[in-house]
Each structure stands twice: as C-alpha cells, then as structure tokens.
N, C-alpha and C positions, 0 to 999 in steps of 0.2 A: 702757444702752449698746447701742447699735444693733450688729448684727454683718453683715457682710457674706455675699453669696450661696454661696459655698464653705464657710465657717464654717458656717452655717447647715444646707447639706446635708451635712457632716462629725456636725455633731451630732443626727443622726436616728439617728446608728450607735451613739448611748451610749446604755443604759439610763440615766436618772438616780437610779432608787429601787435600782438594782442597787449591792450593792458587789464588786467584781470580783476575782478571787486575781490577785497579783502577774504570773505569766506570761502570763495572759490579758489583765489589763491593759496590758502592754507592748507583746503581738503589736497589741490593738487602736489606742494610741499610734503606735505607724509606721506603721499605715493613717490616720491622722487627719491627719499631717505633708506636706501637699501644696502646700505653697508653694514656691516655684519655687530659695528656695534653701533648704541643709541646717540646716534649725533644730534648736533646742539641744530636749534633753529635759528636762523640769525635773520636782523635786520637788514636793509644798508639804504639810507637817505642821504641821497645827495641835495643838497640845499641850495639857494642862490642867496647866501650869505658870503662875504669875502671877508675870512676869518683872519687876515691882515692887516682888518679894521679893529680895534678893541670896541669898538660899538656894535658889533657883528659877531662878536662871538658867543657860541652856545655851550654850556657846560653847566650839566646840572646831576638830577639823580632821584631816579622814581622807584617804589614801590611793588614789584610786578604782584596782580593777585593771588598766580600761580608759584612765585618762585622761576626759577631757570633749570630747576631738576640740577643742579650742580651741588657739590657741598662746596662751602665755601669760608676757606682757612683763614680767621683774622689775627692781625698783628697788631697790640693795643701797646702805643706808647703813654705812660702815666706810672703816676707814682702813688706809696700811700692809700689813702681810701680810696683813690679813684682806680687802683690799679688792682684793689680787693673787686671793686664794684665789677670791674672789666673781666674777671676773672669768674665772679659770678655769674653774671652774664652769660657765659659759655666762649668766650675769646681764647682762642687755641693758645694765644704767645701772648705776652705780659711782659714789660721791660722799660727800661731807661737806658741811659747811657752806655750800662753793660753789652748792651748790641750792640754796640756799631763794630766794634773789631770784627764781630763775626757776620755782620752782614757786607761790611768794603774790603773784610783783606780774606774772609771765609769764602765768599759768595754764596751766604747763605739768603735764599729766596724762596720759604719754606711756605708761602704765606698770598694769599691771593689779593685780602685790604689792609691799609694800613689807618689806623684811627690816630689819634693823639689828640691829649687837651690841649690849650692852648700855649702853656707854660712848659710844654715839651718840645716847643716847634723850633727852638733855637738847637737844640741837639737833632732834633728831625733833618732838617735843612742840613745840617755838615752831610747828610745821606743822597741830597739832591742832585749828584752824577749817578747815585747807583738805580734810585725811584723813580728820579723823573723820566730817562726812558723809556722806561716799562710802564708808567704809566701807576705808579702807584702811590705816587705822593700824595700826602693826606690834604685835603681843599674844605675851607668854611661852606666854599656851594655846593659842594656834596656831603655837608652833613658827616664829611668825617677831622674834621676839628672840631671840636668838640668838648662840652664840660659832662654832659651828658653820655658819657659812655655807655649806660645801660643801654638806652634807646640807641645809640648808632650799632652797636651788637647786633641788638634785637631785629634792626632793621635789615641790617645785611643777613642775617641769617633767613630773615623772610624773605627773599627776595627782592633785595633792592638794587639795583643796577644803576652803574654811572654812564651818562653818555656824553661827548664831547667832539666838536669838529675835529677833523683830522687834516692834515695838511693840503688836503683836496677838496675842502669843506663838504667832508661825507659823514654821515655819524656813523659807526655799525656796534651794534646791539644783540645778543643773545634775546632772545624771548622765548626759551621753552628745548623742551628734548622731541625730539619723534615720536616718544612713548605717550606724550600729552595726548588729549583729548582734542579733536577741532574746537572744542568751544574753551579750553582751557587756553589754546594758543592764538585764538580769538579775543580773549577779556587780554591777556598779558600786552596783545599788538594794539588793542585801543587803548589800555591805558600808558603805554608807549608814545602811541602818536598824540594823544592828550598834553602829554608832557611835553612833548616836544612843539607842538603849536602852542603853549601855553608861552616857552621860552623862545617864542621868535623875538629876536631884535628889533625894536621901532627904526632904527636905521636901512633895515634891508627894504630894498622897493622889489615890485614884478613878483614874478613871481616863486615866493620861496620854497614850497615842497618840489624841487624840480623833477627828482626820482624816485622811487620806494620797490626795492626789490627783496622780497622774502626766499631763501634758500635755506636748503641742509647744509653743513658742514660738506659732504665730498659730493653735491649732487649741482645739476644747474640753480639758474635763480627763476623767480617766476616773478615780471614785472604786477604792480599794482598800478589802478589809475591814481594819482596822486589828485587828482579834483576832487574825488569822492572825498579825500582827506581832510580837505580845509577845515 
C-alpha cells in the first residue's frame, strides 16, 4: 500500500522496534494527526483469543469518560411508552415496524446505534442481512436490548462505545478526536483497556493482550508495550 508524502514523513517519528508506555504513545499520536480535519483516535488489540471458539469470544460495551468527540445518531426500536421515553431521551429515530421498508428496500442507514426492547427483536431480526454487516444489530452485551431505554440513550450519547473481536480476533476502538487533551485520551484508553481485561475469556491461555497500537485515522500507528497493560 503506497502511503502518501505527509504519511511518510509522519512515520520517520515512530520507532517501529520500540514499544512505547501508554502516555508517551498518546503525546506522540497528536503529533502524527495532521490532516487538515479532527481525526478520530483509534485503538487496535490484537488478542490471543481464537474467536472460533464461543468460549473465546469478546463483545461488550464501555463508557468512555471523555466521549469519542463524535455525535452520535440513535435508532430506537420500541413502542408506546417506551418509544415516548426514547424520544425523550434525545434518540434521533423512534419506530416499529414502519421502518423496515425504508431501511431493506430504501437503504436508509441514517443512524449510527440501533436500541430495541426486547419485545421488538422479532421485527429487528427480519433487518439482520442489512445490521449485521455493518455491525449494528442491537445485542443484550452491549446494553442495547433493552427495557431501559432511557439509560441505553443516555449512555451512548455519553460516550459509550461497543467493542468486538473481528474475524482476525483484533478489536479496533475509537477513543477520542485529536482535539482531546493527552489526559483526556489518556482516562478514555485506560478505561478501554479496563474493559477489555475485565472481558477476557477464562478459556484463552498465554498470553492475551498480544498487540495494542494507537493511531490517527490517516497517520501511522505507534505500538504500546502490552505487558504494561495486564
């Protein structure tokens, strides 16, 4: 993959055989972020979980304390009071059944989460070619099925993020814009890896934080020691 002249002179400032402690990685991460608009900061953990296993798999959903610097559009399936409650809440979209024609034969994907109580998952699920690619199907371990709409709103509006192996058993994670503060992108990345050592699998042996590399959106990555992490 060819990289571009800024990319290029960005990555003369990472060691590649270094692995860097979490703060120093982060200070160097906002120097690497120079593209013209506020790019996202991203995780990426690769794990020694083999996510082929159902006993091995990770999928949950934290809190950051900063937020992601993103706004972030919810889709609330529910009905009746719960779909007033969703509504108050601040949930951009509110609906039942009446979606779906416009989200399978519209391609309307106007919307970043998707919530639902519990009693709407049988119409959800007819959606599960068009959500579950993209990754937006609503799950009880992330707190978006739900009876509770107020608080799963609440939650994603503050900054709640879902993380999940991916077919390489890697997670990758936003935790913050460029604009953050190092100590902003600092709390969000501990309480990240918090969460993510919390949900390690008793099945996984050796050792499981295998990788941990923080990057901008168009810039290199800057590896972290993952032992510091345990």
């Amino acid at each position: 993959m060819k990289h571009g002249k800024k990319y290029t002179e960005a990555a003369k400032a990472v060691d590649r055989a270094t692995l860097y402690d979490p703060a120093d990685a982060i200070s160097m991460v906002k120097k690497l972020a120079i593209a013209k608009f506020d790019e996202t900061i991203e995780v990426h953990i690769r794990t020694g979980c083999d996510g082929r296993h159902a006993d091995q798999q990770i999928r949950g959903a934290v809190v950051l304390p900063h937020g992601t610097g993103k706004k972030v559009r919810v889709l609330v399936f529910a009905k009746g009071a719960k779909a007033d409650e969703a509504l108050a809440a601040g949930a951009e979209y509110v609906g039942a059944e009446e979606l779906l024609p416009k989200i399978q034969n519209d391609g309307w994907l106007d919307f970043d989460v998707v919530v639902a109580t519990p009693d709407m998952m049988g119409v959800v699920g007819r959606l599960g070619r068009v959500l579950g690619p993209k990754g937006l199907m609503p799950n009880p371990k992330a707190g978006t099925v739900t009876m509770d709409v107020t608080k799963a709103v609440n939650d994603i509006k503050a900054g709640k993020i879902e993380y999940r192996l991916d077919k390489t058993n890697i997670v990758h994670v936003p935790i913050g814009k460029a604009s953050f503060t190092e100590e902003q992108l600092a709390d969000n990345f501990q309480t990240l890896i918090g969460a993510i050592n919390k949900a390690k699998p008793s099945a996984v042996k050796g050792q499981y934080l295998r990788s941990v590399t923080v990057a901008p959106t168009m810039g290199p990555g800057v590896r972290i020691n993952p032992v510091k992490l345990a």
